[in-house]
C-alpha positions in Angstrom: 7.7 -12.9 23.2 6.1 -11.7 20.4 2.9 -13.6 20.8 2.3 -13.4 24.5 -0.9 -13.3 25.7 -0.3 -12.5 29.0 3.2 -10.5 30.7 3.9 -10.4 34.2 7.2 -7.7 34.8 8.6 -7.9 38.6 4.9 -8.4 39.7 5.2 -7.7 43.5 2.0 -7.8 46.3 2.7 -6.3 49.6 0.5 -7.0 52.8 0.6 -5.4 56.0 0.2 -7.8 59.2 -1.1 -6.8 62.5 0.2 -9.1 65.0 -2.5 -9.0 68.3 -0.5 -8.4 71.6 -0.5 -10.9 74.1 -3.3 -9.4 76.6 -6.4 -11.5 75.9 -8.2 -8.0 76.2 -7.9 -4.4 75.5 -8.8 -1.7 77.9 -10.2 1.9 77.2 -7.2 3.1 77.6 -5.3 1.0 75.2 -8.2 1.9 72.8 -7.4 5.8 73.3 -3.2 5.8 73.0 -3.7 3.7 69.8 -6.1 6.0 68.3 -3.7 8.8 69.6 -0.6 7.7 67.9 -2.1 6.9 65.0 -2.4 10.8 64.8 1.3 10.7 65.1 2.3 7.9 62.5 5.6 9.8 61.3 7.1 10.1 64.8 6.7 6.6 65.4 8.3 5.6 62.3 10.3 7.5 62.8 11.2 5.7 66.2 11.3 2.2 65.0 8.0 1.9 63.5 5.1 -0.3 65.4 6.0 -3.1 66.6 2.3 -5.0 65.8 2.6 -4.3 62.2 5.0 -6.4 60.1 5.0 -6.5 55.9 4.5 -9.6 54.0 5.5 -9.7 50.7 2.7 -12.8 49.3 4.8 -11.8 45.8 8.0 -10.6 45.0 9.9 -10.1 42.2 7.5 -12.3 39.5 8.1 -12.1 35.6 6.7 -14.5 33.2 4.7 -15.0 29.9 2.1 -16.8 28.6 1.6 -17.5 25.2 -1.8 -18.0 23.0 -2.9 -21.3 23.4 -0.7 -22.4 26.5 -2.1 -24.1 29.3 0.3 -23.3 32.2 0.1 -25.1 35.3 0.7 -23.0 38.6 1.6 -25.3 41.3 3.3 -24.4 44.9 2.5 -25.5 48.7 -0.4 -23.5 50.9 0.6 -20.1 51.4 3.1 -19.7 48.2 1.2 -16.9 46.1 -1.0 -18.8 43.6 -4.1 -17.1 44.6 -2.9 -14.0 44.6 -1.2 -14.3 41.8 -4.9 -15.3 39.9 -6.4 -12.8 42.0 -3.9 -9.9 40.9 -4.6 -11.4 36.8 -8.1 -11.3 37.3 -8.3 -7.6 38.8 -9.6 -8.8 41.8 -6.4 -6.6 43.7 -3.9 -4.8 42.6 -0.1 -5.0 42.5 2.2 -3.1 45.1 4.4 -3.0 42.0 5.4 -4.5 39.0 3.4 -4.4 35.8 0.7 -6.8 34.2 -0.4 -6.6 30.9 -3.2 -9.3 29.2 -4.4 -9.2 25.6 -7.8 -10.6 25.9 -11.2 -11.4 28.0 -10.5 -13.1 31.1 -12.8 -15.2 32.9 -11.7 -16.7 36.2 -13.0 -19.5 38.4 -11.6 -18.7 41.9 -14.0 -19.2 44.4 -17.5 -21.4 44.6 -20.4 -19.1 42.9 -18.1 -16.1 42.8 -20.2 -13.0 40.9 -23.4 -15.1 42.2 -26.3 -13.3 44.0 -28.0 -16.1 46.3 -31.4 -14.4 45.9 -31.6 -14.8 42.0 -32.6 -17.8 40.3 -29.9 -19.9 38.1 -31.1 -18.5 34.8 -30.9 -14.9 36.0 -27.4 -15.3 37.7 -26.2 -17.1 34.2 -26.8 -14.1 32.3 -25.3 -11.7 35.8 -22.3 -13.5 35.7 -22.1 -13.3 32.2 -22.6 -10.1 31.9 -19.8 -8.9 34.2 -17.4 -11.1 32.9 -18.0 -9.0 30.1 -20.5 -10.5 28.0 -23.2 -9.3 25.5 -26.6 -10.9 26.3 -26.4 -12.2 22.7 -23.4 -14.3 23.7 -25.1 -15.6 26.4 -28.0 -16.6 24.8 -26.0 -18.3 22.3 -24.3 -20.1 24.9 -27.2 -20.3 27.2 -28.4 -23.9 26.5 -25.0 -25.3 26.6 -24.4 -23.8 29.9 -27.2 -25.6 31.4 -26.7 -28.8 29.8 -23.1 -28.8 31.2 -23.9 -27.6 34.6 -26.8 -30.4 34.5 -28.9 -27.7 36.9 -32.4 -27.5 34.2 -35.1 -29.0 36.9 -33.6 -25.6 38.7 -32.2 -23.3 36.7 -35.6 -20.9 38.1 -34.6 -21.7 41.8 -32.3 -19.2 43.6 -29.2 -20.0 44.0 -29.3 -19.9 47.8 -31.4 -22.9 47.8 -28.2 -25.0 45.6 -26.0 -27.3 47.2 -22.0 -26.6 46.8 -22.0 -28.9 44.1 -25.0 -27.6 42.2 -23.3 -24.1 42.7 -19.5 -25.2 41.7 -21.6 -26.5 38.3 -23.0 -23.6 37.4 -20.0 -21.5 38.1 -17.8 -23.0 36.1 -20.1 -23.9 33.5 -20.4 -20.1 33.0 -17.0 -19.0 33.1 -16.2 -21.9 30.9 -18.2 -22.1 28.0 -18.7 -17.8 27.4 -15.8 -18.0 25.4 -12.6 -15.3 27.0 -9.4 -15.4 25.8 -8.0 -16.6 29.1 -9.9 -19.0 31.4 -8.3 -18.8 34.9 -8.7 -21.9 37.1 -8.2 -21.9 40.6 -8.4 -25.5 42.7 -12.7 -25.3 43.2 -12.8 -28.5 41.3 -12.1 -30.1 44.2 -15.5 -29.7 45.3 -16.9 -31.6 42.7 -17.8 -35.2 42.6 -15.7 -37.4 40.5 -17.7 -37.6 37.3 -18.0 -33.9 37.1 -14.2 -33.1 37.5 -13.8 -35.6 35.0 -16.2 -33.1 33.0 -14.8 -29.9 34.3 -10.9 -31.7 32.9 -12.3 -32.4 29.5 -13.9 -29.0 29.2 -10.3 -27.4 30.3 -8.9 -29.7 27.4 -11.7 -27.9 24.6 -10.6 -24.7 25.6 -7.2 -25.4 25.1 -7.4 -26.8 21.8 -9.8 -24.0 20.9 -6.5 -21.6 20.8 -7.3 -20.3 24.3 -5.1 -19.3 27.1 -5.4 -21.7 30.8 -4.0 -20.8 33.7 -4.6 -24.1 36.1 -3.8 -24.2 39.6 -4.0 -27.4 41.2 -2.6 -29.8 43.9 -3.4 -32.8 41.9 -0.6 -33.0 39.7 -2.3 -35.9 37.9 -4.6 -33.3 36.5 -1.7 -30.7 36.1 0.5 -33.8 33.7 -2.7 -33.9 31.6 -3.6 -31.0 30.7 -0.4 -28.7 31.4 2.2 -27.9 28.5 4.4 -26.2 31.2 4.4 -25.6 35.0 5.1 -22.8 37.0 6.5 -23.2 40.8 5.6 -20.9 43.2 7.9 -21.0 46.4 7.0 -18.1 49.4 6.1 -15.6 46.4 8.8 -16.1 43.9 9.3 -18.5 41.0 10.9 -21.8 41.9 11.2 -23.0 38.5 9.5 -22.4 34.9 9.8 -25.4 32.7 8.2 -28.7 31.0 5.8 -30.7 33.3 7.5 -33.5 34.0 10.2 -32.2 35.3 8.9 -28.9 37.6 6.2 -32.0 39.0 9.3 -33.9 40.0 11.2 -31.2 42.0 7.9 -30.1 43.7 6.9 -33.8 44.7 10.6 -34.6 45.5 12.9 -31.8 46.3 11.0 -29.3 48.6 7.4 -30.8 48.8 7.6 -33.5 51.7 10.4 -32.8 54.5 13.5 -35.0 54.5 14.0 -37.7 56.9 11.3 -40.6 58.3 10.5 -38.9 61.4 9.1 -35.4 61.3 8.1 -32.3 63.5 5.3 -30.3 61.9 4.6 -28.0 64.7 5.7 -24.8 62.0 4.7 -26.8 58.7 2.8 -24.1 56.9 1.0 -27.1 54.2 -1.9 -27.6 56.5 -5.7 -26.5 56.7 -8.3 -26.9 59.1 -10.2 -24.8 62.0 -7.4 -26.0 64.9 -9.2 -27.3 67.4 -6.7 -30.2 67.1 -3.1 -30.3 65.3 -0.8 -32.7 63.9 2.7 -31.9 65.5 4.5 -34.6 65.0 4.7 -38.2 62.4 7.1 -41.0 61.6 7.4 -43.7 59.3 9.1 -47.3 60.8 9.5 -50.3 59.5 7.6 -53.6 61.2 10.8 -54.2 63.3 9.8 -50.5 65.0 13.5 -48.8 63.0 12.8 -45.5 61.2 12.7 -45.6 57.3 11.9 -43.9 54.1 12.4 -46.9 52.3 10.3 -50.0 51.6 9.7 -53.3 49.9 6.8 -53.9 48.0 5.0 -56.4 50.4 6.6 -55.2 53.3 4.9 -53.7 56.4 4.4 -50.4 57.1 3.6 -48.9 60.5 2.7 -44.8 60.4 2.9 -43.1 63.6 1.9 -39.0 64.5 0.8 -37.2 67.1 -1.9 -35.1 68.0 -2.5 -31.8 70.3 -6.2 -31.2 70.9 -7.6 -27.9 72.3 -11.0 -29.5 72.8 -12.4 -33.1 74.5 -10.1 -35.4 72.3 -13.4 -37.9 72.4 -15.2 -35.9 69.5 -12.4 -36.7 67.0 -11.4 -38.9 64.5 -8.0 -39.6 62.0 -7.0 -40.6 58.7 -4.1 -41.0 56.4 -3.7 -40.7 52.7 -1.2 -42.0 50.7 -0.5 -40.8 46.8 1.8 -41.6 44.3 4.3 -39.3 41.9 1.3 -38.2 40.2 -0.7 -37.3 43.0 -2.8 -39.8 43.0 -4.3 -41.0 46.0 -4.3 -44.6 46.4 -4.6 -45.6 50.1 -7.1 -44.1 52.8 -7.0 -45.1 56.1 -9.5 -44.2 58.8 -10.0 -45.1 62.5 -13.7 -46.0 62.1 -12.3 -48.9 61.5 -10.0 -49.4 64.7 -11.8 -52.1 67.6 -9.3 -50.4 69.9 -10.8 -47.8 72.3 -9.2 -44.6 72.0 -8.2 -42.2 74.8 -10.9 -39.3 75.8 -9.6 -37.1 78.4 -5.9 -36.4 77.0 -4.6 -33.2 76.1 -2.4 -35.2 73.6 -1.5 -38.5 72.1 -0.2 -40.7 69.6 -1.4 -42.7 66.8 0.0 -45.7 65.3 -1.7 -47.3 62.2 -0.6 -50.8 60.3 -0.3 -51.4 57.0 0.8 -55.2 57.1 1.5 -55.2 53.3 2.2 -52.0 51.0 1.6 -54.0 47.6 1.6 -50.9 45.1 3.8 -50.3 42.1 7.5 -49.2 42.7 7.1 -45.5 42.9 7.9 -42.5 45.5 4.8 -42.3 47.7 3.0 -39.3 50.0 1.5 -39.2 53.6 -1.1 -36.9 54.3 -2.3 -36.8 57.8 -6.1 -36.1 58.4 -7.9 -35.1 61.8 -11.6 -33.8 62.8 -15.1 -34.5 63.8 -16.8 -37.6 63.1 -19.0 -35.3 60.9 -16.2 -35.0 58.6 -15.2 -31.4 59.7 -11.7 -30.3 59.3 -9.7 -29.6 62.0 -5.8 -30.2 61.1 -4.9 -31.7 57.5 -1.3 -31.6 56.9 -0.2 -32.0 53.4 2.1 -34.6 52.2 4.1 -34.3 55.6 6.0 -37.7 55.0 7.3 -39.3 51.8 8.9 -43.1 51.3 10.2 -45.3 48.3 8.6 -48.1 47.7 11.0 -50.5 45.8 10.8 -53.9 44.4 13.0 -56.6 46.4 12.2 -59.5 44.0 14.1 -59.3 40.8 12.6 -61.8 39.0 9.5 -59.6 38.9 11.3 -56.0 38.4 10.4 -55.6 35.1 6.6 -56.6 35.3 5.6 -53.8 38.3 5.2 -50.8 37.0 2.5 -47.7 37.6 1.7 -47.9 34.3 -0.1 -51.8 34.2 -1.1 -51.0 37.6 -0.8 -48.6 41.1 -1.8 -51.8 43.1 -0.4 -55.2 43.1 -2.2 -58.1 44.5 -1.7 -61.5 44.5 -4.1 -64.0 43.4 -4.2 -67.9 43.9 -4.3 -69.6 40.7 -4.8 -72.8 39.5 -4.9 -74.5 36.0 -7.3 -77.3 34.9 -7.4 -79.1 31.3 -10.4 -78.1 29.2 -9.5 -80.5 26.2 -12.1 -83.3 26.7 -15.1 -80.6 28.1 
């Protein structure tokens, strides 16, 4: 590609696991024959290797290009290869094999305050992050007041940075690596610590730097923000490339084909889309209709009733559960939460269920996704599983077929009306 900014040939990273034995302890002993055949690597690979290592290949076998100008969405389920992938662009690690080469400055946004020193103030970590993404201190001057302005951090730009909350430091960071002007602005998903109204910001920004002439690669699970900004998506599935094409229609094989698992009743006890410390996890959820009969397909009006259940390592008292449901465009439009339930829960269980009633799902026509949420009543994580369910939501009434759509609304409600002549006052 004769203008490609960016080529990936056969790009390939290799990780070596150590898998812990099941002992909960190791003795002297153990200590001293590991440390002793390690002296003796060859023999033992010679013999079949050790058994507590195994390789993992996060990527294998990646080629691609981006043009000048692109915006290229890289989208893929926890665990796929999109960080490492960034990681591997920005220099951050290297490749076990393949070849990269990138024509151009590249500034990258992968973690919260990454390049940041905590005991500097703001104004002295603007111009240290500027400088080693490269930067002349006369291009960061220039920029200087507009990365301040955007990062809306001025009544402490002479604090240190320890002293900022995630938000204030999420600001800042991107602010820098946005407006310094590379060639190629790498975006990883730290937006999502952002309130609204700044990721609204931090969106529009991504949109500048595009028109601009400037290379974005964008990885995000909101694939509302990957149809807006995105000229083309990339699908990363366990370290290879799914699919390479248009938006529209990579979006709809992730979301449809391989995203949520197939069927209305689920076991997620090896579903790797998840996060969360573990202290409780999601193992199991279903989807039924109000008669109690499993179903991935619904009425708009009808009832919905979502079931899952939860293993807890700890006192099952200290937690709490919620479920989102999004749209095509992965757009959340429901949240449920059990601060609102008047039933009392069980405490002292090792494991239970959890049923939750929606008496009437009045949204648009559209294919929808569950996400299942549990932790603390503090808000800590401990299990969220990642669109674990999925159900069509279709429109029973035909007379009003053509009027629901996603696009004059994602809810619809009915309203009691009534009509009174106005002619006489």
């Amino acid at each position: 590609m004769r203008d490609a900014i960016i080529n990936i040939d056969n790009l390939g990273k290799k990780y070596s696991l150590r898998h812990r034995r099941d002992e909960s302890y190791t003795t002297l002993r153990d200590a001293l024959s590991e440390r002793a055949a390690g002296l003796f690597g060859r023999a033992r690979s010679r013999n079949g290797g050790d058994p507590t290592r195994e390789e993992f290949w996060a990527l294998k076998d990646v080629s691609f290009e981006v043009r000048q100008g692109e915006v290229v969405g890289i989208i893929g389920r926890n665990g796929a290869g999109k960080s490492t992938l960034l990681k591997i662009l920005s220099r951050i690690t290297e490749p076990t094999e393949g070849r990269v080469r990138i024509r151009g400055r590249v500034a990258s946004l992968l973690e919260v305050g990454t390049g940041f020193h905590p005991e500097l103030t703001g104004r002295e970590n603007i111009f240290l992050n500027g400088a080693i993404l490269g930067m002349t201190r006369a291009e960061i001057r220039a920029s200087f007041d507009e990365i301040v302005a955007f990062a809306e951090i001025d009544r402490f730009l002479d604090t240190p940075v320890k002293r900022y909350s995630s938000g204030m430091y999420v600001r800042l960071a991107f602010a820098v690596a946005a407006h310094l002007e590379p060639e190629i602005l790498i975006v990883d998903e730290v937006l999502a610590v952002g309130d609204a109204e700044f990721q609204k910001k931090c969106l529009g920004r991504i949109s500048e730097v595009a028109t601009d002439g400037r290379t974005v690669l964008f990885v995000s699970h909101n694939m509302a923000a990957v149809k807006r900004l995105c000229s083309r998506v990339i699908y990363l599935v366990e370290g290879k490339i799914a699919c390479d094409d248009e938006v529209e229609k990579v979006v709809s094989i992730y979301l449809n084909g391989s995203l949520a698992p197939t069927g209305a009743e689920v076991s997620l006890d090896h579903y790797a889309d998840r996060s969360g410390d573990r202290t409780a996890k999601i193992v199991a959820a279903s989807l039924r209709n109000e008669n109690g009969r499993l179903t991935e397909t619904f009425s708009v009006g009808d009832a919905m009733v979502i079931e899952f259940r939860v293993r807890y390592a700890i006192e099952a008292s200290t937690f709490s559960h919620s479920i989102e449901i999004a749209n095509s465009d992965g757009v959340p439009i429901y949240h449920l939460w059990d601060v609102d339930a008047h039933e009392q829960k069980l405490n002292n269980v090792k494991e239970r269920k959890i049923r939750a009633v929606v008496p009437d799902v009045n949204l648009a026509p559209d294919r929808y996704f569950v996400t299942l949420w549990v932790g603390d009543t503090n808000g800590a994580r401990a299990d969220r599983v990642l669109n674990c369910l999925s159900f069509n939501l279709e429109q029973a009434n035909a007379s009003l077929t053509r009027h629901l759509s996603k696009t004059r609304g994602l809810i619809y409600k009915r309203a009691e009306w009534s009509y009174h002549d106005s002619t006489n006052g």
